[in-house]
C-alpha positions in Angstrom: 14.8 -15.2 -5.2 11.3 -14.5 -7.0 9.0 -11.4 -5.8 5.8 -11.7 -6.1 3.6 -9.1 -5.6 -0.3 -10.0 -4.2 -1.9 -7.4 -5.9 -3.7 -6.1 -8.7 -3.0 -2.8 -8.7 -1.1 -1.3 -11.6 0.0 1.6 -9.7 1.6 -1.1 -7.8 3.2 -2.5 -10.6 4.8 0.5 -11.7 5.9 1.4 -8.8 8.2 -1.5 -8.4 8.8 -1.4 -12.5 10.5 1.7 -12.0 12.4 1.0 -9.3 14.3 -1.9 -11.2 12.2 -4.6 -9.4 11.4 -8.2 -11.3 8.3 -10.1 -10.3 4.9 -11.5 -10.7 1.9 -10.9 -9.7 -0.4 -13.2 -7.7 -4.2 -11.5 -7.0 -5.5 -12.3 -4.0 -9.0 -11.8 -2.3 -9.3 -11.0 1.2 -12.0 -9.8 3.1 -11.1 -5.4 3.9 -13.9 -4.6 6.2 -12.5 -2.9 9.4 -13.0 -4.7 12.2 -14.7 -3.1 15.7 -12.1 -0.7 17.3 -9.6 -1.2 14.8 -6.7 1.2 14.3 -6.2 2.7 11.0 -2.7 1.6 11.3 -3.4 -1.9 12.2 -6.0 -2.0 9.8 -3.6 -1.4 6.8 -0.5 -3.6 8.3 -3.2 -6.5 9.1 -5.2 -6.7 5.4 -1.3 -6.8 3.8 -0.5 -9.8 5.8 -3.3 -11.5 4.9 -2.8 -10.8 1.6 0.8 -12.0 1.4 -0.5 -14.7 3.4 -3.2 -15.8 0.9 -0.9 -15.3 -2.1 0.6 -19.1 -2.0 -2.9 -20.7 -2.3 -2.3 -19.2 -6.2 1.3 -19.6 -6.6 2.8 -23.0 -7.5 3.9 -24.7 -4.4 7.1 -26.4 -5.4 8.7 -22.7 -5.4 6.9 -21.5 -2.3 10.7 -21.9 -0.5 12.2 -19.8 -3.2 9.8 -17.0 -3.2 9.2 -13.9 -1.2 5.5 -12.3 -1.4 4.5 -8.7 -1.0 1.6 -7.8 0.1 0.4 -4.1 0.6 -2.7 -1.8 2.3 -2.8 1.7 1.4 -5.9 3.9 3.5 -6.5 7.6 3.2 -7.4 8.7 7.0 -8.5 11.4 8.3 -9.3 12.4 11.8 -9.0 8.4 12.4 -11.1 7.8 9.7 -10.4 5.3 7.0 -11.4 7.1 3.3 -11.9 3.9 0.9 -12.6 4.4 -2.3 -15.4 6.2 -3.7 -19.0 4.8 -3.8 -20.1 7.5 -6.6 -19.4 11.0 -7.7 -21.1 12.5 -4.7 -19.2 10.6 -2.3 -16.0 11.4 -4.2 -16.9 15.1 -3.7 -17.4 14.3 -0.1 -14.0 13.1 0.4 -12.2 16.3 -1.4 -14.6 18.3 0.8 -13.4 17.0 3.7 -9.7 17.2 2.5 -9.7 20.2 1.6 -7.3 23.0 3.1 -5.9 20.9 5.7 -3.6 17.8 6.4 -4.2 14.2 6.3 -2.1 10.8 6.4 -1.8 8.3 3.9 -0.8 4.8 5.2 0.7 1.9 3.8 1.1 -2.0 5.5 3.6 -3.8 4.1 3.9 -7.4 4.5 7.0 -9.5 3.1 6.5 -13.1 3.5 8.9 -16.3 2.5 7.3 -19.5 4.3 6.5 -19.3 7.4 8.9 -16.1 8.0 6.9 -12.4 7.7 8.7 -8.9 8.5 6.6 -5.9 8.1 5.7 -2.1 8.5 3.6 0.4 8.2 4.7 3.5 6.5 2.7 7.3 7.0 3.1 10.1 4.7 1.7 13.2 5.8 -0.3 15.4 3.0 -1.3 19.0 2.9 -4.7 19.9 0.4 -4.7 23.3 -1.0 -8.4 24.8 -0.3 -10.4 23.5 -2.5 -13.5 25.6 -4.4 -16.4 23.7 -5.5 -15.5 24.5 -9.0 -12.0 22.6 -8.2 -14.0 19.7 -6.4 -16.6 19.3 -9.6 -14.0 19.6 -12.4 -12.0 17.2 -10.6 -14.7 14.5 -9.6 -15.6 15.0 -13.3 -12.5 13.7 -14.8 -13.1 10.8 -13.3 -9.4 10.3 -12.1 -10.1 9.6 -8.4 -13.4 7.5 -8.9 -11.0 3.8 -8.2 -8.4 5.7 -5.5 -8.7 5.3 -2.1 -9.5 9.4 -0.2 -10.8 9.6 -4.0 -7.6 11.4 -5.5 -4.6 10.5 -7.3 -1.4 12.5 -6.0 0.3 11.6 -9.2 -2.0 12.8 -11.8 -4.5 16.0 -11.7 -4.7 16.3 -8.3 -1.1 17.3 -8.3 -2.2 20.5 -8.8 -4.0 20.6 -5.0 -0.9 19.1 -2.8 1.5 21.8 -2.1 3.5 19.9 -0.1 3.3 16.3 1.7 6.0 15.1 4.3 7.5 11.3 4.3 7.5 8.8 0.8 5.9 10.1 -2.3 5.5 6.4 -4.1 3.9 5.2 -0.5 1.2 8.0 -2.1 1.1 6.6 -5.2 0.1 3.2 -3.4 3.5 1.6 -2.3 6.9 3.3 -0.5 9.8 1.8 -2.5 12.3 2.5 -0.1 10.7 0.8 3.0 10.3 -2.1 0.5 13.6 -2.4 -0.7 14.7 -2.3 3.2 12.4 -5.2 4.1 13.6 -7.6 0.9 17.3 -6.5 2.6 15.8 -7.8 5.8 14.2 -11.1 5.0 16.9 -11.5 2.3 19.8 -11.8 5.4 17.4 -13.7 7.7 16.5 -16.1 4.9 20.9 -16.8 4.3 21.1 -16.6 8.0 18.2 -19.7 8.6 19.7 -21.4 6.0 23.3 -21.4 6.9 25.1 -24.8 7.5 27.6 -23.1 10.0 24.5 -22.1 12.3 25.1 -23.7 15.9 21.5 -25.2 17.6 22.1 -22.5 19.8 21.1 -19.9 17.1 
């Protein structure tokens, strides 16, 4: 079986590096404006099936049968609002303003995807910001470390220093929860030998 991950982000690709994972990567583009009355969390579990969903239009399609895609949404939100990422420094200040001293969720869609079969999920990690001063807010916009993160921090880098504590997947943080991954490849893994299975009766 080849993974193949629709994304670009390295955090991404560590992630799964790490964790002992082989694959590719297939970057796909797909429109991520929330739509009218849209949930955070179907926001997030919608744009990563469209992404796994658009990944095959770039990957070769004799293998498409011996593939499975991943694609993935991570959204910062806060009090049902979707923090992208920033649009400048002053935005990104904003964000940590509005972050600061109190909790938020971090959610991830994740889509795995071989033919027409798709499982998915959408994981939540809870987060708790220290209270931030504006000398913390303008040292840390000025590093520049949160200007291409979504909620404009990075929980693995200096920001580390403002999380005290978070509840649920670290790596789903980062951009992508491991575990829930790896239980999802388990998933369309047996379903995939199950479909495929020359003892299955037509009643199956």
């Amino acid at each position: 079986m080849r993974l193949i991950l629709a994304s670009a982000s390295p955090r991404r690709a560590e992630l799964l590096r790490a964790a002992g994972f082989a694959f590719d990567v297939a970057v796909t583009n797909v429109d991520e404006s929330i739509r009218a009355g849209e949930s955070p969390q179907t926001y997030v579990r919608r744009l990563a099936a469209e992404k796994s969903a658009a990944a095959p239009n770039v990957v070769a399609r004799a293998a498409l049968q011996e593939i499975v895609i991943l694609g993935a949404d991570t959204a910062v939100v806060v009090d049902d609002d979707i923090l992208g990422k920033p649009r400048d420094d002053e935005d990104a200040a904003a964000m940590l303003r509005r972050l600061s001293g109190r909790r938020h969720d971090v959610m991830t869609g994740i889509s795995l995807r071989s033919g027409a079969y798709e499982v998915g999920r959408v994981e939540i990690t809870s987060v708790e910001f220290a209270r931030l001063t504006e000398d913390d807010i303008e040292w840390y916009v000025r590093s520049g470390e949160g200007r291409d993160k979504a909620g404009a921090y990075a929980i693995q880098g200096l920001a580390s220093r403002f999380i005290p504590r978070i509840e649920g997947s670290y790596s789903n943080v980062v951009g992508l929860p491991v575990a829930c991954v790896a239980e999802l490849l388990r998933e369309i893994s047996s379903t995939r030998r199950a479909r495929s299975s020359p003892n299955r009766s037509a009643a199956d």
